[in-house]
N, C-alpha and C positions, 0 to 999 in steps of 0.2 A: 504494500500500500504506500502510494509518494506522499513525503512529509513535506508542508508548508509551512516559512516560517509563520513568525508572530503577526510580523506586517499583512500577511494575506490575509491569515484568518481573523483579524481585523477589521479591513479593509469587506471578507465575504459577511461578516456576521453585519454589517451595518446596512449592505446591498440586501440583503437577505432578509431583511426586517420587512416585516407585510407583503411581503409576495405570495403570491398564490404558487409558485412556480419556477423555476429556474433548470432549462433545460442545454446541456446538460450542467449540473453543478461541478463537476469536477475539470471542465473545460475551462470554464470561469476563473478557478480557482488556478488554473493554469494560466491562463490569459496575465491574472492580476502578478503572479511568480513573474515573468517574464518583461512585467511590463516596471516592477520594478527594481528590476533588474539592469535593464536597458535606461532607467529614466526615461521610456517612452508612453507616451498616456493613451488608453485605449480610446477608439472611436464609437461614442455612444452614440445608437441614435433613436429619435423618436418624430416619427411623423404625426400629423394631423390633417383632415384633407377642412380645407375654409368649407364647410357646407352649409353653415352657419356665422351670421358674423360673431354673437357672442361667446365665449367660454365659458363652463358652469366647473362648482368644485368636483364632478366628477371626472376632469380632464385634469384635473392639481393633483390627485391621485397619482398619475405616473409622471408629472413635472415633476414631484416632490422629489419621488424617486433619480431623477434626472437631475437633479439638483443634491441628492448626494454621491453619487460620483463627480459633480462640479467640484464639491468642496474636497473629496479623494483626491482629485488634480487630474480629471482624464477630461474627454476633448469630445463636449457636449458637441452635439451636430439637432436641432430643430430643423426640423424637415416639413414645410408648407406643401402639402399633397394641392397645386394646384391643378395639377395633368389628371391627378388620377379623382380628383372631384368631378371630374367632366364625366367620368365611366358611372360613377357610385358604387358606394361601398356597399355589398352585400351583405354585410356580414348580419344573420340575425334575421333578415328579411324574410318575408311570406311568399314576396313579388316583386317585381323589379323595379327599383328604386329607380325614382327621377331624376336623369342626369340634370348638371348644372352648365349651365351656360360658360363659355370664358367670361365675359362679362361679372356675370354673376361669384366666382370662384374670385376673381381680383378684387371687386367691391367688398365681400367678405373676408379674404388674407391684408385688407388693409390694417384693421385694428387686431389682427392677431401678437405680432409683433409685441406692443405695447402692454396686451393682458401677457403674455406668458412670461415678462419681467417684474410683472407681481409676480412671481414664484424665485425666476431663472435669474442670475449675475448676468446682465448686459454683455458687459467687458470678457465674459467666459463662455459665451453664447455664440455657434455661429448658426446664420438661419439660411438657410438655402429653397429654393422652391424646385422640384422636381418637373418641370415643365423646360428648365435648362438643357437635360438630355432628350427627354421623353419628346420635343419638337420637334429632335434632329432623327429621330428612327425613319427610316422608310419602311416602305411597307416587305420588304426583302428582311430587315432587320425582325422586323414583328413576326413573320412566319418563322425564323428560324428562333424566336424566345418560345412561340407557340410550341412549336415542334419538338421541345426538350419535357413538354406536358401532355398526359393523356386524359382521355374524358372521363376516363374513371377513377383516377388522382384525383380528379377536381368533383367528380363524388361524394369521395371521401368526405369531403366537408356536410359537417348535420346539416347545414342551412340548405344546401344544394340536393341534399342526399334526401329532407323528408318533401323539399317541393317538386324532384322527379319521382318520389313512388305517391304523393297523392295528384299526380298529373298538373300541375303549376308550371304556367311555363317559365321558363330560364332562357335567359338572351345572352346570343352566343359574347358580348361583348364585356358580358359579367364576368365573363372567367377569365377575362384581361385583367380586372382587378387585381386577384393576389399577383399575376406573373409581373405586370408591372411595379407593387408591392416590393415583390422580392428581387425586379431588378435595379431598384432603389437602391438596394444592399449591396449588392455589384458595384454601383457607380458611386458610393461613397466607402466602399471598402471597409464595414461597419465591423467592428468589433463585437459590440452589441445593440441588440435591439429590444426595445420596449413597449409595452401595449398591454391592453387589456385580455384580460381571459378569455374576450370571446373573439384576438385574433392571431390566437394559437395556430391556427393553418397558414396563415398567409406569412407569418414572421420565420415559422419552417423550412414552410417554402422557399424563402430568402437562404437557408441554408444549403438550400439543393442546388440554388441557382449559383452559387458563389462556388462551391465545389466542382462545378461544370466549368465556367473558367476560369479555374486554378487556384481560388483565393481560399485564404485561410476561412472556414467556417463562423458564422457569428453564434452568439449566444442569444437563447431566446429568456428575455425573463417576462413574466405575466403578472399583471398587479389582478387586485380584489375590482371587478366592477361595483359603480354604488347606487345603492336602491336611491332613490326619487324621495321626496319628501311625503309620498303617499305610502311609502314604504313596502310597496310591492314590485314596482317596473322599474329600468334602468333608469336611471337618473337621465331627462330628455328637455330639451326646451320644447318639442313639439306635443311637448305631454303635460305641460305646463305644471311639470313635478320639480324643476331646477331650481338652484341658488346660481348664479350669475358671479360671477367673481370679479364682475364692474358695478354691481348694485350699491344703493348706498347704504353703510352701514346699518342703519335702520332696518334695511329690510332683507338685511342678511339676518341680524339678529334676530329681528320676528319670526323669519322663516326658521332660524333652528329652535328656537322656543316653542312654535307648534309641531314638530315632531315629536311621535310618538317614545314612550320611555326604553323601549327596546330599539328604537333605529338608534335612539341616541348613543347607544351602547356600542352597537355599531360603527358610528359615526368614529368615536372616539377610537376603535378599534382599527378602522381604516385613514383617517385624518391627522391622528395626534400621535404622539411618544409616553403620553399616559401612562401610567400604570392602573390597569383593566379594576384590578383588584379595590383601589382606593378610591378609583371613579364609584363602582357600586358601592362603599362604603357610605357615599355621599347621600344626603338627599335628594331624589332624583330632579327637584328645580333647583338647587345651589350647582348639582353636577352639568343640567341643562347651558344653565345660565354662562360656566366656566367653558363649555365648548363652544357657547353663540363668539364667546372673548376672543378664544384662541383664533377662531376662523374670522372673526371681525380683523383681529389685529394681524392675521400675514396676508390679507388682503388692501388691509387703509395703513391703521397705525395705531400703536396701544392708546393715545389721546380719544381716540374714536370710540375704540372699543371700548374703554372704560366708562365716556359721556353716555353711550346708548344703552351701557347696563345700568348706571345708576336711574336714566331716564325710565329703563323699564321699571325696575324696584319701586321708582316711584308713582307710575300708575297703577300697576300693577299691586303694591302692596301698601300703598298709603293711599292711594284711591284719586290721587292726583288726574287730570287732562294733560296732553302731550302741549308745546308749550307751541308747536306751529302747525296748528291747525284750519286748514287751509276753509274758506270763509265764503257762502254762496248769499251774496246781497244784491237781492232780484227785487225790481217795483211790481213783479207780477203779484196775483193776492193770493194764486194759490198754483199748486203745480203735483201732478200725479209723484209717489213716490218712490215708484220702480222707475218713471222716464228719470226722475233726478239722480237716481242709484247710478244708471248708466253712463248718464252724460257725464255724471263728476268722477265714470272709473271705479265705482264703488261696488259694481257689479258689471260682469262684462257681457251682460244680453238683459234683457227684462224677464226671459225664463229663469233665470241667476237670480236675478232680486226677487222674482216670485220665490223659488225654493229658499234661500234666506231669510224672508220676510216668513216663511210658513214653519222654518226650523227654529223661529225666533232670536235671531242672529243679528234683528235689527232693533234698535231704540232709538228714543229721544228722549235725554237729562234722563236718561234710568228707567224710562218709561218703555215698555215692551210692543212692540209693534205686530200683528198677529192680521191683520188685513192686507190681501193683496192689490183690493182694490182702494189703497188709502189714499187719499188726496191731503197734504198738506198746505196749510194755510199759515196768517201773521199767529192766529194762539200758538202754531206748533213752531213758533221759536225757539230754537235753542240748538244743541249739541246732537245730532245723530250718528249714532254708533251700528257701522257693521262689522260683523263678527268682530274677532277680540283685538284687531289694531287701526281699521280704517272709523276717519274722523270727517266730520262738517261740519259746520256751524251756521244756522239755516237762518237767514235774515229776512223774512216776506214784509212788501209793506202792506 
């Protein structure tokens, strides 16, 4: 059995922290031998394709990770998938995802940049967009990446594998996805690569490709995907289950304060350095409240995080109103109270403020709102509350 010094196993126990996976580990552990050995820093890397312009904290999951081989001293590579957002990613899909326009892919990779340095060192940071090589292939080139893959390799994968045996169709350009994928890995000569668990096939694959010509294999390592703040589905902005990791503090905090006591558990298991143990020690709002902090402050800055917990404590436990709460003074005399829900954002359809208004989710100064067909008038002045952190302050003449 080969022995690693002290450095490695250092070096592996800290990579190693929250991964789901690291395949193989004992290449790793080889890689990291040699590399300091040589004083040369391995090439890590992590793509994202722009399909979205925002980031949510479940893409800080493997920046975080990417951010401690930073601080190990190896030679982050951030990889802007804008070639291969044009294809879409399959991974997980039922049906074939909608490609994205060029257009669309460059409009979105513009604020990428900016969010992944709340996580990632700038200065330690190099960001590349794969649309560099991916331009220059002709179609001679594409047949012969095709041609080192068969149809039934690209089976293999569950997502492909349960939508040809329940007859769903598959477009032949999906299975360009991982090839290009993994000849991303090729052309930055990756050491390692990082991704979530559900793309264990396509980061693989990058290892078959790089053995075909010639190069040293990468390592795959796989972080925890994160449940959503509904606590069932991946964390999605199109699922309207995300924390945004450009939001304002405020509504970062809110949003981990209404998670469930067991995501939180979670949260802390996949997000923080915690000790699991003294979290459940905690009260589960003192324990809450300490993770809204942590994710507030590597997002803004501990001044933030601190002002919005004490903010909550104090509506929350002293019965306080938030102090900028935003002011509807109309000369109308009266106005339906699901159209004002929606127009002020307080609900995002009038079926929304119907179902709020019927869960009792809605008030005014304290008072319970239970009508859907409610028309507010100059008496119903005052303070409307829906659910536990949107505010109005209703002014009719």
């Amino acid at each position: 059995m080969e022995e690693f010094n002290d450095e490695v196993e250092k070096q592996f126990e800290k990579i190693k922290r929250n991964c789901s996976e690291i395949v193989p580990e004992i290449e790793l552990k080889k890689k990291l031998q040699k590399s300091i050995k040589t004083k040369k820093p391995l090439r890590i890397k992590l793509g994202a394709d722009p399909s979205s312009p925002n980031l949510h904290i479940g893409h800080s999951v493997v920046l975080q990770k990417l951010k401690d081989f930073q601080e190990l001293g190896h030679q982050v590579i951030f990889l802007i998938g804008d070639f291969t957002a044009q294809i879409g990613d399959p991974t997980g899909k039922k049906e074939t995802r909608k490609s994205l326009s060029s257009d669309e892919t460059q409009q979105n990779a513009k604020t990428y940049s900016d969010q992944v340095f709340k996580v990632l060192d700038p200065t330690k940071t190099q960001i590349v967009f794969n649309s560099q090589w991916c331009n220059q292939l002709k179609i001679a080139d594409i047949l012969r990446l095709s041609a080192q893959m068969t149809v039934a390799r690209m089976l293999e994968r569950d997502d492909f594998q349960k939508r040809f045996e329940s007859q769903q169709p598959i477009s032949l350009h999906e299975f360009m996805y991982p090839i290009m994928q993994a000849y991303d890995s090729v052309q930055l000569r990756a050491d390692v690569e990082l991704g979530g668990s559900d793309q264990r096939f396509n980061i693989l694959l990058g290892r078959e490709y790089q053995k075909s010509h010639g190069q040293e294999t990468q390592v795959g390592i796989f972080l925890p995907l994160l449940e959503g703040t509904d606590g069932t589905q991946k964390m999605s902005k199109s699922l309207g289950n995300d924390i945004g990791i450009t939001e304002a503090p405020k509504e970062i905090f809110g949003k981990i304060m209404s998670i469930s006591d067991e995501l939180m558990i979670r949260y802390y298991e996949i997000l923080s350095n915690e000790e699991i143990k003294a979290v459940q020690a905690e009260h589960p709002r003192d324990a809450k409240i300490n993770l809204a902090k942590i994710i507030v402050e590597r997002f803004h800055n501990s001044e933030e995080a601190d002002k919005v917990a004490q903010g909550f404590l104090d509506q929350f436990s002293k019965g306080k109103l938030p102090d900028d709460i935003p002011i509807f003074n109309s000369e109308l005399s009266s106005i339906a109270l699901t159209k004002l829900m929606v127009e002020r954002e307080l609900a995002s359809s009038l079926s929304e403020a119907r179902r709020l208004i019927s869960q009792n989710a809605v008030s005014i100064d304290g008072q319970k709102i239970s009508d859907t067909k409610a028309v507010l008038e100059a008496t119903n002045n005052g303070v409307l509350k829906v659910g536990k952190r949107k505010y109005l302050k209703i002014q009719l003449s």
